[in-house]
Short mmCIF file of the C-alpha atoms (twelve columns), coordinates in Angstrom:
data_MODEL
# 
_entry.id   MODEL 
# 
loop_
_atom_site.group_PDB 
_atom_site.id 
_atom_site.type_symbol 
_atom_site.label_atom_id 
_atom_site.label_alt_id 
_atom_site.label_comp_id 
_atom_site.label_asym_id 
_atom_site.label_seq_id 
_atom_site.Cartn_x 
_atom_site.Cartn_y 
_atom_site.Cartn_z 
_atom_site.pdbx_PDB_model_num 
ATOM 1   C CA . UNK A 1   -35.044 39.709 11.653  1 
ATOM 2   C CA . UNK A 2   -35.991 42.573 9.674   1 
ATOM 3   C CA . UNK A 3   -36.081 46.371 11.417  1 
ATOM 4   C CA . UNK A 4   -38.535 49.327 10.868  1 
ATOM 5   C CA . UNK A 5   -37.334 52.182 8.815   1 
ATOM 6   C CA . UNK A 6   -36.990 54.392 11.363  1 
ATOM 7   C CA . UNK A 7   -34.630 52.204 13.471  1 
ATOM 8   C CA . UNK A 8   -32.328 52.820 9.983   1 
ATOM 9   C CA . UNK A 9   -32.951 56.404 10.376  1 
ATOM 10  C CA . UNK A 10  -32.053 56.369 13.938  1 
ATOM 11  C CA . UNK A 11  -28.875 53.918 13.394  1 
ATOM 12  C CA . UNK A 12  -27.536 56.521 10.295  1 
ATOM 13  C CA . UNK A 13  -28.149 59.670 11.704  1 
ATOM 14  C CA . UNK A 14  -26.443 58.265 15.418  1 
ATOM 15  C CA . UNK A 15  -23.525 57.346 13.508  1 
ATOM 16  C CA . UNK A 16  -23.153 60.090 11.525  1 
ATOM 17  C CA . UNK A 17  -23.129 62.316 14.555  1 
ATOM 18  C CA . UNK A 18  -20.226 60.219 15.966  1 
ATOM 19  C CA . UNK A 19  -18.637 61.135 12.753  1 
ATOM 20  C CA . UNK A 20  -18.785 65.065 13.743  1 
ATOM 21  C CA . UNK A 21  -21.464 65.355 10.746  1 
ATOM 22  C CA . UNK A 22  -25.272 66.896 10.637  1 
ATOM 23  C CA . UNK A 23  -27.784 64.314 11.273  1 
ATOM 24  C CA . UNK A 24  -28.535 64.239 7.603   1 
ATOM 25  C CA . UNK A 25  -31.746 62.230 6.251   1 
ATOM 26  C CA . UNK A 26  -31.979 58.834 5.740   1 
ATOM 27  C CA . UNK A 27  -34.868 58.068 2.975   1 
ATOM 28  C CA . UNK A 28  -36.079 54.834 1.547   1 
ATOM 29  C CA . UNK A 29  -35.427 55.600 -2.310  1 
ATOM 30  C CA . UNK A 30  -37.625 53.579 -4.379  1 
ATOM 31  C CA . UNK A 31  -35.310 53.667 -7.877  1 
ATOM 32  C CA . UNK A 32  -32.522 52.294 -5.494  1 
ATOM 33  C CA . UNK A 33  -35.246 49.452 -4.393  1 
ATOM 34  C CA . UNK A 34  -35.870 48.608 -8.073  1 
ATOM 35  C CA . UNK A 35  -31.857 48.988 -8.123  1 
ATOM 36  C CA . UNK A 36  -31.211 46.837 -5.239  1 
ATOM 37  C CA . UNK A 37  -33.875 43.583 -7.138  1 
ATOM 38  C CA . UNK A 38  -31.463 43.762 -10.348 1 
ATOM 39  C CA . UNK A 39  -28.030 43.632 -8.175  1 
ATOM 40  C CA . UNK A 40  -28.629 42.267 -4.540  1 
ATOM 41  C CA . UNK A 41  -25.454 44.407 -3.583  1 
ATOM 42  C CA . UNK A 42  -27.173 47.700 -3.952  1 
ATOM 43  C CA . UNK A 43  -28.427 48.989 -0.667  1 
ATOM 44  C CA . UNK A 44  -27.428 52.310 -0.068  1 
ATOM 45  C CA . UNK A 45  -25.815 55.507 -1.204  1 
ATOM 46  C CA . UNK A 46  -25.607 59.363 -0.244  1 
ATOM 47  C CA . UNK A 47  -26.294 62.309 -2.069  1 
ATOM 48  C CA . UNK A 48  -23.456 64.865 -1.235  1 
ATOM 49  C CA . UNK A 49  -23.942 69.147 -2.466  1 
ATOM 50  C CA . UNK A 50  -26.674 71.004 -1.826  1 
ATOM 51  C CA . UNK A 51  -29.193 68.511 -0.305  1 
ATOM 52  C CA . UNK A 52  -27.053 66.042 1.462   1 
ATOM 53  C CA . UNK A 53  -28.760 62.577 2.482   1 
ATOM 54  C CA . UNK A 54  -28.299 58.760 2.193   1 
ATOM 55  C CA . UNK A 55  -30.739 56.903 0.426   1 
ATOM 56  C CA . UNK A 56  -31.948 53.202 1.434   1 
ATOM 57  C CA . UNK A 57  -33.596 50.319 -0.739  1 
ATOM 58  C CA . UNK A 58  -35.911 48.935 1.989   1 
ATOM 59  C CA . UNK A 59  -34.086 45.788 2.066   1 
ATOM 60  C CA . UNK A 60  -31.144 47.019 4.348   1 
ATOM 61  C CA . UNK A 61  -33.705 46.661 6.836   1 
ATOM 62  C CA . UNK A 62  -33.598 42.403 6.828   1 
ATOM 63  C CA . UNK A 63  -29.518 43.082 7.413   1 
ATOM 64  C CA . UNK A 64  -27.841 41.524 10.495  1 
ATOM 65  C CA . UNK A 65  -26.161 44.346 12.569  1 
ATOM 66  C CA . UNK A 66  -22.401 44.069 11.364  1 
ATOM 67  C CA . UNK A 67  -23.796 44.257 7.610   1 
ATOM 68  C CA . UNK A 68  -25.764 47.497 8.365   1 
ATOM 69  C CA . UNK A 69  -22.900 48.872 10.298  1 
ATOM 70  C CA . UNK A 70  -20.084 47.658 7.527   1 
ATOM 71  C CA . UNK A 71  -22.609 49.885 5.136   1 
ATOM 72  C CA . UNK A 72  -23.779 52.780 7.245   1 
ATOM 73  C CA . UNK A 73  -19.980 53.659 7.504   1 
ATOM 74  C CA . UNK A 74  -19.063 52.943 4.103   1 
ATOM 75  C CA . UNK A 75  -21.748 55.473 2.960   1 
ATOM 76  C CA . UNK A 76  -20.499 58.053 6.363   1 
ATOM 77  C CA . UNK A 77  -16.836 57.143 4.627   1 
ATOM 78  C CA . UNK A 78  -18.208 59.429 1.128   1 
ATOM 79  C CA . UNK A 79  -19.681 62.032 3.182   1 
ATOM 80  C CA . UNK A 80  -16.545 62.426 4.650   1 
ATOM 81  C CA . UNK A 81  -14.653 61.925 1.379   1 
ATOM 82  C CA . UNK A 82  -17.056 62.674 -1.477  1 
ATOM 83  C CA . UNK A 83  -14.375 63.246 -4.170  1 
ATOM 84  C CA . UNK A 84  -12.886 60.067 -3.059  1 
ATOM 85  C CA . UNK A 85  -13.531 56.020 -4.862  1 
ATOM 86  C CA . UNK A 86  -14.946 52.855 -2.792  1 
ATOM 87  C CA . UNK A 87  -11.752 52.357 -1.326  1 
ATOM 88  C CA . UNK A 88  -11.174 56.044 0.227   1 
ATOM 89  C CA . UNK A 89  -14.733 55.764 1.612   1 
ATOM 90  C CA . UNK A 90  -13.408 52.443 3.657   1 
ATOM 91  C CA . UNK A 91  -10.619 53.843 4.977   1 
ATOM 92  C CA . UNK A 92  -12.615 57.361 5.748   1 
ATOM 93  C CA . UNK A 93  -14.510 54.908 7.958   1 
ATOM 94  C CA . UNK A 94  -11.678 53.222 9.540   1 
ATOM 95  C CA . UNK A 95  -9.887  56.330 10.280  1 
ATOM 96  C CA . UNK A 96  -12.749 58.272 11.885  1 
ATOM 97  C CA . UNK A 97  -14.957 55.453 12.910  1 
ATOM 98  C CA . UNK A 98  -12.404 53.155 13.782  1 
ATOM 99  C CA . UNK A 99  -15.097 50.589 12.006  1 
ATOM 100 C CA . UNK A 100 -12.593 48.028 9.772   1 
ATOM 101 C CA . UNK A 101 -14.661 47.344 6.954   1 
ATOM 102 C CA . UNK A 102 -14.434 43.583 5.013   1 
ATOM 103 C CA . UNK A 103 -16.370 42.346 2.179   1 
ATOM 104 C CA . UNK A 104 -18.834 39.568 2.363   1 
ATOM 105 C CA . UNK A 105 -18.051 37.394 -0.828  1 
ATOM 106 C CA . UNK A 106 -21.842 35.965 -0.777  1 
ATOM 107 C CA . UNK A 107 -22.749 38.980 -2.570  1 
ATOM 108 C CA . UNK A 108 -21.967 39.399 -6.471  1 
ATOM 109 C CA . UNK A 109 -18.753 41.679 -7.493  1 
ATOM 110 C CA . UNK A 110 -16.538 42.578 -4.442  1 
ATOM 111 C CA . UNK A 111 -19.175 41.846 -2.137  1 
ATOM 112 C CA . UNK A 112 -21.135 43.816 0.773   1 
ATOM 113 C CA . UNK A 113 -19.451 45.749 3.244   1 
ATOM 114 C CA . UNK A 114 -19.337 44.146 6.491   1 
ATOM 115 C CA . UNK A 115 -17.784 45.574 10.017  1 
ATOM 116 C CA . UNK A 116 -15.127 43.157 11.123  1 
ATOM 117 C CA . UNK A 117 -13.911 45.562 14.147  1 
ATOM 118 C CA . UNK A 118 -15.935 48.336 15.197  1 
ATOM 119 C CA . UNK A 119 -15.768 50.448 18.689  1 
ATOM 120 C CA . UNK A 120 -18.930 49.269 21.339  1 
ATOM 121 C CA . UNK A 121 -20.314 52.683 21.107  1 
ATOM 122 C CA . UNK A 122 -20.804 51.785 17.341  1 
ATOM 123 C CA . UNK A 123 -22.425 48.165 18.452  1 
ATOM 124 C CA . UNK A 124 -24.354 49.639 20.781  1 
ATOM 125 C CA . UNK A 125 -25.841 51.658 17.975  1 
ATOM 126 C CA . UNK A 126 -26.734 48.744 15.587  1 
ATOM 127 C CA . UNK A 127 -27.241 46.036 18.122  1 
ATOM 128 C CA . UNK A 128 -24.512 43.025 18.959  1 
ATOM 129 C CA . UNK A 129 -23.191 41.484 15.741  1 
ATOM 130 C CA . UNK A 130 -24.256 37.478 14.379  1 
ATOM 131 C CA . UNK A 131 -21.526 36.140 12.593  1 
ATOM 132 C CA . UNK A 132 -19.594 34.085 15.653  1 
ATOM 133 C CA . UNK A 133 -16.096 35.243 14.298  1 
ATOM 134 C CA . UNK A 134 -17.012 38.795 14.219  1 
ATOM 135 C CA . UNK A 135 -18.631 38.237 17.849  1 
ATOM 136 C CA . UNK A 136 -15.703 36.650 18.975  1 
ATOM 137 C CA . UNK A 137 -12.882 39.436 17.338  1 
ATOM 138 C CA . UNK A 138 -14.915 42.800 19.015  1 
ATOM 139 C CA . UNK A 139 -14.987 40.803 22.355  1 
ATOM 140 C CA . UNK A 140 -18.949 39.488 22.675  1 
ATOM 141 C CA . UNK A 141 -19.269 36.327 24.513  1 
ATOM 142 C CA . UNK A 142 -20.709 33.270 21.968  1 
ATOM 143 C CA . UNK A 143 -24.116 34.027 20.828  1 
# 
């Protein structure tokens, strides 16, 4: 099930605003595409300073909804803390977000950010989440 581009745009910048941040822009980055071939965990990352924006491989778009959230607030989570490591930008999430953030082990190192609990206004965003445990802990009736 893979979503247009500007459905990712959309999903970021709605988030971000729930985050009290700018709508910043969301742009498909082709070095992170070539990135994202050599290590399947590379899908996103934001530019903090004087132009401010996330950057996308064009893959995140063939995510299922509780990946793409996991990620979008991961990457919100360094906006919020830029100075801060992989860990702070988790628990940015969590703490503003409310999104609790696991790590799919499919995925090479520590794996890709997932969102195992996430407010509905945050589903609603992204769309109702696949995985039938993750369904199941934020309340959705079985898929």
């Amino acid at each position: 099930m893979s979503i247009s581009l500007k459905r990712v745009r959309n999903e970021v910048q709605a988030i971000l605003v729930e985050a009290g941040l700018p709508a910043y822009p969301v742009v498909q980055f082709q070095p992170l595409d070539v990135e994202h071939a050599r290590n399947p965990r590379r899908y996103a990352q934001v530019r903090t300073g004087e132009d401010p924006r996330m950057e996308v491989a064009g893959a995140i778009r063939d995510l299922p909804p509780e990946q793409r959230l996991g990620l979008y607030s991961h990457e919100v989570g360094h906006f919020l803390w830029p100075a801060g490591g992989e860990d702070d930008a988790d628990m940015a999430a969590q703490g503003l977000l409310g999104v609790h953030i696991g790590y799919d082990r499919r995925w090479p190192g520590k794996g890709l950010q997932t969102a195992i609990l996430a407010p509905k206004k945050l589903w609603r965003i992204v769309g109702e989440p696949v995985g039938a445990r993750i369904r199941a802990a934020n309340g959705f009736p079985r898929g």
